[in-house]
N, C-alpha and C positions, 0 to 999 in steps of 0.2 A: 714752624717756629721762625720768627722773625729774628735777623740779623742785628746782633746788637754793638754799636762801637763807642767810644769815648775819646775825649779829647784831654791830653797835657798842653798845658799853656806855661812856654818862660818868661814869667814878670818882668824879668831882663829885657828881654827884645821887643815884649808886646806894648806898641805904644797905644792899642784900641782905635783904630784908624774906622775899624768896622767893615772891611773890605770881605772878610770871613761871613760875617753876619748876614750881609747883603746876598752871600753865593751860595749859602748852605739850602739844598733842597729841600730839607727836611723842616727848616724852619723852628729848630730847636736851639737855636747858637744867640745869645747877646750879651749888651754890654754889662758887669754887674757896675752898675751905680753907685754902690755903698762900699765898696773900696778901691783901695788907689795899688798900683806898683807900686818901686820904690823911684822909679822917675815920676812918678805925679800923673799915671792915666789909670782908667776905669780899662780895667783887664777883660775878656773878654771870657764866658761862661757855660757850659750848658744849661740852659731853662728850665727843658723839658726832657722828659723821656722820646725815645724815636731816633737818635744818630744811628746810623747803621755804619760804619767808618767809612763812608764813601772817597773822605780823603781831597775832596777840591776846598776846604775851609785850606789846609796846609796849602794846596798848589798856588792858590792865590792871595796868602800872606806874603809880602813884600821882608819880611824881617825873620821871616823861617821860624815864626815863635810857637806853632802849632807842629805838637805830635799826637797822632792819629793812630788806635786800635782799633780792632773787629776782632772780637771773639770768633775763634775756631770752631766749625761747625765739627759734631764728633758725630763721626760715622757707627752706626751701632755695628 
């Protein structure tokens, strides 16, 4: 079973710089186009399925606006 993880985004801080999108290995992270923060930028989204919460989208946001899960693997 593949690792599943997801991303919270604070419209606050995220100015969509795109630094996140660039580094995500998984290639599931972009910008959404069709809405704004409340400062005036295209917030940043997941796409697709496949984040595993690797966690380098947050290390390499500049403004700390990404928070990062991964589901708990449960041990039978």
């Amino acid at each position: 079973m593949a690792i599943k993880g997801w991303i919270e985004v604070d419209e606050l801080h995220c100015k969509g710089c795109g630094l996140c999108v660039a580094a995500c290995p998984q290639n599931v992270m972009s910008l959404d186009m069709e809405r704004l923060t409340p400062k005036g930028y295209h917030p940043v989204h997941l796409h697709a399925d496949g984040c595993t919460g690797c966690g380098i989208c947050a290390i390499v946001c500049p403004d700390a606006a990404l928070t990062v899960f991964r589901e708990a693997k449960i041990k039978a």
